[in-house]
Steps between C-alpha positions, in 0.01 A plus 500: 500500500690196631416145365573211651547084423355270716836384585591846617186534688552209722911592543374854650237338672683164656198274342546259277352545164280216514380644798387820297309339287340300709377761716354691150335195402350405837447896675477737196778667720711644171371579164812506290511636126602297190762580261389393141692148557235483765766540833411640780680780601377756792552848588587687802193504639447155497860444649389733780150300541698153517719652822223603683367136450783348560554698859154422605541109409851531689271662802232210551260533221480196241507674141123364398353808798726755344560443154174606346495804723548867339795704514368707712352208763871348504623832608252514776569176627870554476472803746276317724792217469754805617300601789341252646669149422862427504637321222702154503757559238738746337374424186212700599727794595686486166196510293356802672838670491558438109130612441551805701819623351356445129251739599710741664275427769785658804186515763419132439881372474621685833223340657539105410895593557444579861275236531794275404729631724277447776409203438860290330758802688741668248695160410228270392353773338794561294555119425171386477308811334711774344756260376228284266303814441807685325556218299201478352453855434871485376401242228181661449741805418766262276205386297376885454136387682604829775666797459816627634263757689312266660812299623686826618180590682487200691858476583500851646183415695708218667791713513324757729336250698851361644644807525216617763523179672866564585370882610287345746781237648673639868898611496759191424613319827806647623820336406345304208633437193488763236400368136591708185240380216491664119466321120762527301526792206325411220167357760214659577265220604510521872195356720720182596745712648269707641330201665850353636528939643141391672652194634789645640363765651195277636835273681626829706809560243589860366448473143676759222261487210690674157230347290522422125793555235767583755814548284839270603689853507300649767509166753872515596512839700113416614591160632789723692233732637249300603734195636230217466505155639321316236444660137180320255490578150237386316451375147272404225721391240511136419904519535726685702644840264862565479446831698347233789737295500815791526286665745478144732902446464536859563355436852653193588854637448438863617216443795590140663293570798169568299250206446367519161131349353398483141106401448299575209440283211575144614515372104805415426756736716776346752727656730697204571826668403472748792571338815365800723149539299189324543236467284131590630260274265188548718324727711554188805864517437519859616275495749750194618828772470310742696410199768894371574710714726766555282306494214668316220512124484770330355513380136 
């Protein structure tokens, strides 16, 4: 069974500790355990219980109507909350969504996913909801409070989600640009890049998806095959690898009329040394490539 610290509670959550015990104290809305040093600690249960409160505070109720309710109230109120009312903030969304995948709950999850779509469009969705909710189940994962299981299960979730909403997009304009997209060998994690391939194809552009842990061999002949205008590798390491970095002055000496993007990780890499390459930190600055005519603004 999973244990958690207060602390950790309100860094999965988003509420201050304080805040936690507070709403113990004043609602009766956890009931943690005590270790023999007499701190609380709570298990996953609880951690469950404290989303769904959180969610509903996030969707107009004040925590003294919901945090003496039962488990089994809070869930009905959160459906009636689903159907019924529409919620002001993604904090809502990212609750329900980390509550859902801890469960395995797919029904549930597909649901409040669509519902974000509709309501934020595939962008905001993927700044503003799947962005903090990966991170938190990420260092719920680094501090062994989820399993790998549960994080696979919710990545592939999202991961078939995008991949239908680029089924149901028409044909790219003709005469558009053609995109080549992959991660680098050595990467599997791939929903950002598969949100830039939504993106893309959402602007009217032909879009060549290769997907994750491409090898360097296998680009030079495909880059000759498929001729693309603009090529976007993505990355998730914190610096720029020495296969990267060949592959990057491999295409500015050998294809000089390609426009290359790097996004990713915006920690601590630069691409300052490569005067044809622009770096993509955010979601805006891509949608602000796709936007110009001849798509790459100058450094």
């Amino acid at each position: 069974m999973n244990l958690f610290s207060i602390s950790q509670l309100g860094r999965f959550s988003g509420l201050k500790p304080h805040t936690i015990r507070a709403w113990e104290a004043r609602y009766n809305a956890l009931k943690p355990a005590r270790s023999d040093g007499n701190t609380r600690y709570y298990d996953g249960v609880q951690m469950k219980r404290l989303l769904n409160l959180v969610s509903l505070v996030k969707a107009g109720y004040n925590p003294s109507e919901v945090g003496g309710l039962s488990d089994e109230k809070l869930q009905q109120l959160l459906e009636s909350v689903f159907t019924t009312r529409h919620p002001t903030t993604e904090d809502y969304f990212i609750s329900q969504l980390i509550a859902a995948g801890l469960t395995y709950d797919e029904v549930r999850f597909e649901k409040i996913f669509s519902r974000c779509i509709t309501r934020y469009r595939l962008k905001n969705t993927y700044q503003f909801v799947l962005l903090p909710m990966l991170e938190r189940i990420g260092l719920m994962w680094r501090c062994d409070k989820t399993s790998p299981t549960q994080e696979h299960f919710v990545s592939n979730l999202i991961r078939r989600k995008l991949f239908t909403a680029v089924d149901s997009l028409p044909p790219p304009d003709a005469g558009s640009d053609k995109w080549l997209l992959f991660l680098p060998e050595g990467e599997f994690h791939e929903l950002g890049l598969l949100v830039a391939y939504n993106l893309i194809r959402l602007s009217g552009h032909h879009a060549i998806y290769l997907g994750a842990n491409v090898p360097f061999a296998a680009l030079g002949p495909a880059m000759n095959e498929i001729r693309p205008d603009k090529v976007l590798l993505f990355t998730l390491q914190p610096e720029l690898s020495r296969p990267v970095l060949g592959f990057l002055e491999e295409m500015e000496k050998s294809f000089k009329g390609k426009k290359l993007y790097v996004a990713g990780n915006p920690a601590k890499v630069t691409v300052g040394a490569f005067r044809r390459v622009q770096w993509l930190r955010t979601v805006e600055d891509l949608t602000r490539v796709l936007s110009l005519s001849d798509g790459l603004e100058t450094p």
